[in-house]
C-alpha positions as CSV (number, residue, x, y, z in Angstrom):
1,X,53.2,-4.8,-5.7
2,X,50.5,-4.1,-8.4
3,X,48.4,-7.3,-7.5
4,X,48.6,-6.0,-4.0
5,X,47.6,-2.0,-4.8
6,X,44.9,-3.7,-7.1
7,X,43.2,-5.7,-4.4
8,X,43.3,-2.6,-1.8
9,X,41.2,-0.6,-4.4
10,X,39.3,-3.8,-5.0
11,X,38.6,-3.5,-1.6
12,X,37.8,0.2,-1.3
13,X,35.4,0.1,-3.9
14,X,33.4,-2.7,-2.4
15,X,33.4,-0.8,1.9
16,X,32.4,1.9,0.3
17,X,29.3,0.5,-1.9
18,X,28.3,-1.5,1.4
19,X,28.5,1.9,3.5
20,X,26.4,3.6,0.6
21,X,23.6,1.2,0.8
22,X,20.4,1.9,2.4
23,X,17.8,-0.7,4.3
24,X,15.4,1.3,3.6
25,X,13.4,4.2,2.2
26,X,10.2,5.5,2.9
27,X,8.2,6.3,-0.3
28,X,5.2,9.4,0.3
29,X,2.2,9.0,-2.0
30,X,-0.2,12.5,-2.4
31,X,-4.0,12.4,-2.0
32,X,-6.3,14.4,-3.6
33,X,-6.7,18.1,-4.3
34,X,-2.8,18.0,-5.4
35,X,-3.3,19.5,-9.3
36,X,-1.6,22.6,-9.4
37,X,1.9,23.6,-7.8
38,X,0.9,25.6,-5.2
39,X,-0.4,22.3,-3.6
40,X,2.4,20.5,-4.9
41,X,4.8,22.2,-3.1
42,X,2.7,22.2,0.0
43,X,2.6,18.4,-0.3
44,X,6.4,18.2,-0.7
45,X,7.0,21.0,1.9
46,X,5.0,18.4,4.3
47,X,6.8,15.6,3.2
48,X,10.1,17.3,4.4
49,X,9.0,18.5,7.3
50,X,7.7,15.3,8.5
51,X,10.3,12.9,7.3
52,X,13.2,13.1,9.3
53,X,10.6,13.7,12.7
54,X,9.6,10.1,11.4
55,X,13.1,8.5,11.0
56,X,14.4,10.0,14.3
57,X,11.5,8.8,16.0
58,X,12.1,4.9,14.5
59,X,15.9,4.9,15.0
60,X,15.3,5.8,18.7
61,X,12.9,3.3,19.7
62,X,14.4,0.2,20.8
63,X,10.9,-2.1,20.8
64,X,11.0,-1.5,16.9
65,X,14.5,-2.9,16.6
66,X,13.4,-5.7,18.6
67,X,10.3,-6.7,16.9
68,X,10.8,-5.8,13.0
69,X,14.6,-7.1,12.6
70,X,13.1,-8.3,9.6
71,X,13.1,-4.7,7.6
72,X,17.1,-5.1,8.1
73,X,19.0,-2.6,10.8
74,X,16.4,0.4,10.1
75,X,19.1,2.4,8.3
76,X,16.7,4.8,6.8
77,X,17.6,6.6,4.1
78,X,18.1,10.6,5.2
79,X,15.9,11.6,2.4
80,X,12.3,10.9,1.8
81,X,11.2,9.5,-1.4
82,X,8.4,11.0,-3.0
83,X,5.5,9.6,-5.4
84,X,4.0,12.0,-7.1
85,X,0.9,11.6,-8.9
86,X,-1.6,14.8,-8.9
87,X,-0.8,15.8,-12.0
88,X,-2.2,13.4,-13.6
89,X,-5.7,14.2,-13.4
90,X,-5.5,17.7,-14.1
91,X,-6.7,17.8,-17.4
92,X,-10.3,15.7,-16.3
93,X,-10.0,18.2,-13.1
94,X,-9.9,21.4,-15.6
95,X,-12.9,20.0,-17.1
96,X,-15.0,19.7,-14.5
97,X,-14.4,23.1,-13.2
98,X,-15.3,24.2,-16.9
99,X,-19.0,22.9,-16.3
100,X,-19.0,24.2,-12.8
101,X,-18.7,28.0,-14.2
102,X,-21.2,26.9,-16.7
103,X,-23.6,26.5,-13.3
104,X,-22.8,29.2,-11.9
105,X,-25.2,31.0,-13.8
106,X,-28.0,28.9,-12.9
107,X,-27.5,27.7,-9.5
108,X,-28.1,29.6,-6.2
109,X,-24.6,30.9,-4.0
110,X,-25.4,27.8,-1.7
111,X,-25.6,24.9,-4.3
112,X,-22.6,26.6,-6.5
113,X,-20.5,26.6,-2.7
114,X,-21.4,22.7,-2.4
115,X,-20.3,22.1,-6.1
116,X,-17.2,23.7,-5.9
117,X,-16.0,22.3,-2.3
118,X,-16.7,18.4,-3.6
119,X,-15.5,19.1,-6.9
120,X,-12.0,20.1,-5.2
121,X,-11.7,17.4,-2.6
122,X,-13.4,14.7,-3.9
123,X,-12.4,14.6,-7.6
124,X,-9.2,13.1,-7.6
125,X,-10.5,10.6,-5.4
126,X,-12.9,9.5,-7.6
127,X,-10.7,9.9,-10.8
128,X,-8.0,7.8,-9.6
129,X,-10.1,5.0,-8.6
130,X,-11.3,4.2,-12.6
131,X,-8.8,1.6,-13.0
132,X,-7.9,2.9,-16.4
133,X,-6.5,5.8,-14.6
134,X,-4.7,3.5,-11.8
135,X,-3.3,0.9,-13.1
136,X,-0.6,3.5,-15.3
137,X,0.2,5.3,-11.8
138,X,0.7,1.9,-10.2
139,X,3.3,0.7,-12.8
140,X,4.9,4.1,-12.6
141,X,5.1,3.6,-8.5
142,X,6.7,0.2,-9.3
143,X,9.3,1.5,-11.2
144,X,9.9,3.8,-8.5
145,X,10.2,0.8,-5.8
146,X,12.5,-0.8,-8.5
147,X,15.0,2.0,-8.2
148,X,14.7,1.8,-4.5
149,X,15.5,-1.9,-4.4
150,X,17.8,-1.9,-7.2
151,X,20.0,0.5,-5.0
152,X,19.8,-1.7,-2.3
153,X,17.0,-0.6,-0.6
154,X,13.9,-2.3,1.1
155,X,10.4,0.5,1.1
156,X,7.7,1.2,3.6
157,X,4.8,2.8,1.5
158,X,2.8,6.1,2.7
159,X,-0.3,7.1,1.8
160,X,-1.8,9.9,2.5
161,X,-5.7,10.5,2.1
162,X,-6.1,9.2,-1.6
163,X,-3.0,8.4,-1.6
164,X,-4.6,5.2,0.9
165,X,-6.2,3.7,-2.6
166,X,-3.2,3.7,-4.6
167,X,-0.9,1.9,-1.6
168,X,-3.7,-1.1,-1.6
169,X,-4.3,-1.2,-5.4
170,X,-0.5,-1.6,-5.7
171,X,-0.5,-4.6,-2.5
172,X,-3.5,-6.0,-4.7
173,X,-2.1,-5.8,-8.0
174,X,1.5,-6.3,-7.9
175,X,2.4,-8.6,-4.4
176,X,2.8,-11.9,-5.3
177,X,0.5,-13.7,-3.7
178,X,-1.4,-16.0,-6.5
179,X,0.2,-19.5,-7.1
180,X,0.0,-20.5,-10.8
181,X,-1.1,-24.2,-10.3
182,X,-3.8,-23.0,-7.6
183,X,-5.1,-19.9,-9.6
184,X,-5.6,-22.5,-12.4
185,X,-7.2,-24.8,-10.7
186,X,-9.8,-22.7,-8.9
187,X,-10.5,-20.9,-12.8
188,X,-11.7,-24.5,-13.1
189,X,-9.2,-25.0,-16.0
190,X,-9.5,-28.6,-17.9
191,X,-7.2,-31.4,-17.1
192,X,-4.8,-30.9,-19.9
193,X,-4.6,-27.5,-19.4
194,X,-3.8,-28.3,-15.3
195,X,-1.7,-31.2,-16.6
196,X,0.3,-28.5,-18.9
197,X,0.8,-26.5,-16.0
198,X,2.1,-29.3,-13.9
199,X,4.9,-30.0,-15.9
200,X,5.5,-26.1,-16.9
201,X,5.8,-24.7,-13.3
202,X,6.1,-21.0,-13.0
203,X,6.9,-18.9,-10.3
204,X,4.1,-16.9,-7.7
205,X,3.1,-14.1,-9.4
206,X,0.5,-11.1,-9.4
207,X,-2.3,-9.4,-10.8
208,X,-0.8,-7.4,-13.0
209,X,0.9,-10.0,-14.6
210,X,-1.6,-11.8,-15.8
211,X,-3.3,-8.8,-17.5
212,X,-3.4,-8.4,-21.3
213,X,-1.0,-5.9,-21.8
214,X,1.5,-7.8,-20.4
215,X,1.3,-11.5,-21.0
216,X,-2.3,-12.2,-23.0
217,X,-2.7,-14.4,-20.0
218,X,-6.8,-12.8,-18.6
219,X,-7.8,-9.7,-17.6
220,X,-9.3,-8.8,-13.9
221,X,-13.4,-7.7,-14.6
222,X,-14.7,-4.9,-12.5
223,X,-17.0,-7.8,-11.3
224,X,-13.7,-9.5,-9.5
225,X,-12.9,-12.0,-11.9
226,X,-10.3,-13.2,-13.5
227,X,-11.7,-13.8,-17.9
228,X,-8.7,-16.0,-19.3
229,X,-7.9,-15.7,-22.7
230,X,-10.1,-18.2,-24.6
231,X,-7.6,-19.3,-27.3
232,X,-5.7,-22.4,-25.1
233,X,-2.5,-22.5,-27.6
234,X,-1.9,-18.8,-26.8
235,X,-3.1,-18.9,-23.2
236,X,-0.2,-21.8,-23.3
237,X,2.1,-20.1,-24.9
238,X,1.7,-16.8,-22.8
239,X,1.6,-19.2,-20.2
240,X,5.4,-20.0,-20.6
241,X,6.4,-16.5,-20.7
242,X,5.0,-15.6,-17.1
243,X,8.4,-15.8,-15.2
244,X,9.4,-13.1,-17.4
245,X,6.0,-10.7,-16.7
246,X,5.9,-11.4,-13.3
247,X,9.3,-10.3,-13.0
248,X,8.5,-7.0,-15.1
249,X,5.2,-6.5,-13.6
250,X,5.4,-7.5,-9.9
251,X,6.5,-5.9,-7.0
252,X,10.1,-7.0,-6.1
253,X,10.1,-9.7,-3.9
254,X,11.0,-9.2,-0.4
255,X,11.1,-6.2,-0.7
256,X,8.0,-4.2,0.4
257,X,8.0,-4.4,3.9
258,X,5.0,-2.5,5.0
259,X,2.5,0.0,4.0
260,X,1.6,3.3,7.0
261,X,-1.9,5.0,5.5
262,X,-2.9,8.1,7.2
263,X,-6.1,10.7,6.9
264,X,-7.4,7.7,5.2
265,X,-11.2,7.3,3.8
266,X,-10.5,3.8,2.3
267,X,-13.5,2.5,3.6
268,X,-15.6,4.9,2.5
269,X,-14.9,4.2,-1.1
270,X,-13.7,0.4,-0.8
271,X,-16.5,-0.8,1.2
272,X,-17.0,-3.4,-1.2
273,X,-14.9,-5.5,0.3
274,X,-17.5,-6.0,2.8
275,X,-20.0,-7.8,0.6
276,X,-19.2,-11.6,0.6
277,X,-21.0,-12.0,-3.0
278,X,-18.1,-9.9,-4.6
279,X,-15.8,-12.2,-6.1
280,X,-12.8,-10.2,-5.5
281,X,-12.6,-11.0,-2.0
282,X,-11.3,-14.2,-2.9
283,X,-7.6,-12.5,-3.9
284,X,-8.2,-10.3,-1.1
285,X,-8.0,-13.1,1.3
286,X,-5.1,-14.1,-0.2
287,X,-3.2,-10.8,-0.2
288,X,-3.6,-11.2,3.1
289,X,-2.5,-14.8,4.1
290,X,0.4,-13.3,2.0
291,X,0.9,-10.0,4.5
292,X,1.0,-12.0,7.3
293,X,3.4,-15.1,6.0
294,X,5.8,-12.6,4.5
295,X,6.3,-10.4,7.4
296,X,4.3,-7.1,5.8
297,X,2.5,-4.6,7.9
298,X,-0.4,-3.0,7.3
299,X,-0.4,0.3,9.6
300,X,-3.5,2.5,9.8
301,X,-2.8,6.0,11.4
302,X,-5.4,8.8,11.3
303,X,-6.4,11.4,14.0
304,X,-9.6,11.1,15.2
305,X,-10.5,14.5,14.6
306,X,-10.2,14.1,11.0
307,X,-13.5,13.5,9.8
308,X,-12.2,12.2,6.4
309,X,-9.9,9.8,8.7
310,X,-12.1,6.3,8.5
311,X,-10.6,3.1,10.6
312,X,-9.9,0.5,8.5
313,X,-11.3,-2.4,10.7
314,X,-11.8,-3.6,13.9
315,X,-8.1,-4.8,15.2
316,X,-8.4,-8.6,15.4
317,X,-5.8,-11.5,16.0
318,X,-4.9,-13.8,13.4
319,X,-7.2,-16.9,15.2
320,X,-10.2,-14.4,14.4
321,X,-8.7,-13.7,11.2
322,X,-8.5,-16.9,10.0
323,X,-11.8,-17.6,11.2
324,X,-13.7,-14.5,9.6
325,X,-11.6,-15.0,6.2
326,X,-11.6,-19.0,6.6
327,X,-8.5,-18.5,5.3
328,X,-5.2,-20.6,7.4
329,X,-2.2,-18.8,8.2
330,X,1.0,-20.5,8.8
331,X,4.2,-19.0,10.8
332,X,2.9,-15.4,10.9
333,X,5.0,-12.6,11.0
334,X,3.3,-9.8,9.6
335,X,1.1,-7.1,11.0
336,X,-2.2,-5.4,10.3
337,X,-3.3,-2.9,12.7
338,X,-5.0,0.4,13.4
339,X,-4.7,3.5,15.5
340,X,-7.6,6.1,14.8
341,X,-7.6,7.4,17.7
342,X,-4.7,10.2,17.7
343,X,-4.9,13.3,19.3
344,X,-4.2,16.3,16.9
345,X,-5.3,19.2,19.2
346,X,-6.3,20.8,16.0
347,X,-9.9,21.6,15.1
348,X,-12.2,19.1,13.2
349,X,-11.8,21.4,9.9
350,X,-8.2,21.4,9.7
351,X,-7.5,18.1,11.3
352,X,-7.3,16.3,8.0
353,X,-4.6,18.3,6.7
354,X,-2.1,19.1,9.8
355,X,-0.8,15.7,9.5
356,X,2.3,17.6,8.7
357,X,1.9,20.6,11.2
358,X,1.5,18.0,14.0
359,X,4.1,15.9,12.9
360,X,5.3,15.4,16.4
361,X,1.8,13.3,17.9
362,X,1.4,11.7,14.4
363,X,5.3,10.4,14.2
364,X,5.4,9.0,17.9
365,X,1.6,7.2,17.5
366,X,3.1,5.9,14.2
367,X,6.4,4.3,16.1
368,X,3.7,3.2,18.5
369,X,1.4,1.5,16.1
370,X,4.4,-0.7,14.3
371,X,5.4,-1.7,18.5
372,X,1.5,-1.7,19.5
373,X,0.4,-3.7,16.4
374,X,3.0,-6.7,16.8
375,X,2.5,-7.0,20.6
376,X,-1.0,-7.5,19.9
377,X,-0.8,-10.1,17.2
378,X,2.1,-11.9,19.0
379,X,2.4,-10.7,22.7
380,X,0.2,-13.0,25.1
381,X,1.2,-11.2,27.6
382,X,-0.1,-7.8,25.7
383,X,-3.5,-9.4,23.9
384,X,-4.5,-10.5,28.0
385,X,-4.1,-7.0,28.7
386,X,-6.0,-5.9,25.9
387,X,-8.8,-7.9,26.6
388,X,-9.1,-7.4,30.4
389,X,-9.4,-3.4,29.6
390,X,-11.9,-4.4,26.7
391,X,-14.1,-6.6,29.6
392,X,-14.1,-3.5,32.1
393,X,-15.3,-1.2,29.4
394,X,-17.5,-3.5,28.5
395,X,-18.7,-3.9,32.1
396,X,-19.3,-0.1,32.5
C-alpha cells in the first residue's frame, strides 16, 4: 500500500511540473532615454499594457500555429519578462548633463534646446553601443534567457528602439554559429595547430566564448577580427576548455527562437555592415546561414510614422540571399522579414513612442509579419503574388 501511495505522489509531482512549464516567454528590452524611474515605470507600464494584447493576438491565429510548430504549442507565459538596462548609463548620462548646464551660459536658447533634445534621446544609444558598456549587459541578458530556459522555457527577444542593438549584439555574440575546426582554419592557423584541433574536437560555439575573459582563446577587434592569443601552448590549453565557455558564455541552444525589433534605428547606427571591406561581415554571414538553418526569425516592426523607425532591409528570398551573401543555405526554416509600413494614426512626433498606446495595430501587424514573413520565404504560391503586385507597381 505504501509503494502504491508513493508512486501516486510520484506521479503528482511530475503532471503538475509538466502543467507548470511554459513554451515560451517573451523577454522586453528598453531603448534609450530610460535613466530615471519616472521613465522606468513608463517603460514597464508599456510593457504590461502591451503584453497580453500580444499573446492573445498569437494564441488566436491559426496560420502561426501552422507555420512556427517549431517554438513548441505557443503556450506563452501570462507574464512578460522584462530586461532592464537604463540604469546602467546613468552615471555617464549625469555627466553629460553636467557640461550641458556648463553651456548654458554660453550658448544661445536655440543651440542649448538642440543640446539638450540629443543629449536625452541620443545618449544611451551611443553609450550602449561602446562595447565595454555592452558586452556586461549582454551576459546579464543571458543569464536572464538562462532562467527562462532553465524553467523550461523557449524566448522570443523584443527590442524596442535601442533596445534593437542590444537584441543583435546578443544574436552576434552569443548564438552559436562558428565551428571550431572552420574558424581555425580561416584564422589561417598552422598545420599542427589544425592537426591539434582535429583530434580535440569541440563543440559550435560563439563570440563571446572565445573572448579573453572567458577562455584566453582571442579577442574580437573593433576592426572585425578575431586576434588569437599568440602563446600556442596556452591557446592549446584554453583550447581544451572551450566546451566548458561555450556552455557558460553562449546562448542556450535551441532555445532562442526569434528576435521582434520595433521603433528601430539599427541602421542608422549599424550601417557598417553595408561596407564589404569590414571584416566583420564574414561572422555576420554566418549568423545568418545560422538564423535560417535553426529555424530563428528575425522580425522588423516599426510604424511608418516614426521617423526614428528605419527598415532594416529590403525583404529578399533566401536564393537572393544566398547570392548577395554568397553564403549556401541548406534546409531553411527560419525567417527574416520586415514590416515598416504600420499605420499608427498618431502624429509623426509621437509615433515613436505610442508603440504601447497603439498596441492594438502594432500587435496584429506583428502576428502578421511572423505569418507574412514565412509565406514569403517558403509560400510559392505567396512570393508569385508578391511579385506580380511588385511588376504592376513597377509598371505604373
Amino acid at each position: 500500500m505504501k509503494k502504491i501511495f508513493a508512486l501516486i505522489v510520484v506521479l503528482l509531482l511530475c503532471f503538475n511540473s509538466v502543467s507548470a512549464t511554459e513554451n515560451l516567454s517573451f523577454i522586453y528590452i528598453n531603448g534609450s532615454n530610460n535613466n530615471d524611474k519616472k521613465m522606468r515605470d513608463w517603460y514597464y507600464k508599456g510593457v504590461n499594457k502591451l503584453h497580453p494584447v500580444m499573446r492573445k493576438k498569437f494564441l488566436k491565429n491559426r496560420a502561426i500555429k501552422k507555420y512556427y510548430n517549431n517554438i513548441g504549442k505557443l503556450n506563452i507565459k501570462e507574464e512578460p519578462v522584462i530586461f532592464f538596462w537604463g540604469y546602467n548609463s546613468k552615471q555617464d548620462l549625469d555627466y553629460v548633463k553636467g557640461q550641458l548646464e556648463l553651456s548654458k551660459m554660453v550658448s544661445s536658447s536655440g543651440a542649448y534646446l538642440v543640446r539638450s533634445l540629443i543629449t536625452q534621446y541620443m545618449h544611451d544609444a551611443i553609450w550602449v553601443q561602446k562595447p565595454h558598456n555592452m558586452l556586461p549587459i549582454l551576459d546579464n541578458l543571458n543569464e536572464k534567457v538562462k532562467a527562462e530556459t532553465n524553467a523550461g522555457n523557449e524566448v522570443i527577444l523584443y527590442g524596442y528602439s535601442a533596445g534593437t542593438f542590444v537584441t543583435y549584439e546578443y544574436l552576434f555574440n552569443k548564438l552559436r554559429y562558428l565551428n571550431t575546426e572552420q574558424l581555425f582554419s580561416k584564422l589561417c592557423m598552422d598545420e599542427d595547430f589544425m592537426d591539434f584541433v582535429k583530434k580535440n574536437p569541440q563543440e559550435d560555439t560563439c563570440i563571446s566564448a572565445l573572448s579573453e575573459d572567458y577562455a584566453g582563446i582571442g579577442s574580437l577587434t573593433s576592426a572585425g577580427h578575431i586576434i588569437l592569443n599568440q602563446d600556442k601552448e596556452a591557446l592549446k590549453r584554453n583550447y581544451l576548455k572551450l566546451n566548458e565557455m561555450t556552455k557558460k558564455a553562449c546562448a542556450p541552444k535551441n532555445k532562442v527562437r526569434g528576435v521582434v525589433n520595433f521603433a528601430s534605428p539599427l541602421p542608422l547606427f549599424y550601417s557598417d555592415m553595408s561596407d564589404e571591406s569590414y571584416a566583420l561581415n564574414y561572422y555576420n554571414r554566418l549568423m545568418i546561414k545560422y538564423i535560417f538553418e535553426n529555424g530563428i526569425f528575425m522580425i522588423t516592426a516599426n510604424f511608418r510614422e516614426d521617423p526614428l523607425g528605419f527598415p532594416t532591409n529590403q525583404n529578399l528570398t533566401i536564393k537572393e540571399i544566398e547570392k548577395i551573401l554568397n553564403i549556401s543555405i541548406n534546409n531553411p526554416t527560419g525567417v527574416v522579414y520586415d514590416n515598416s509600413g504600420i499605420w499608427s494614426k498618431r502624429m509623426f512626433p509621437f509615433a515613436h513612442t505610442s508603440y504601447w498606446t497603439a498596441r492594438g495595430a502594432f500587435t496584429n501587424a506583428v502576428v502578421k509579419s511572423f505569418v507574412n514573413g514565412y509565406k514569403f520565404q517558403y509560400d510559392e504560391k505567396y512570393q508569385k503574388k508578391i511579385l506580380k503586385r511588385s511588376n504592376k507597381k513597377s509598371e505604373l
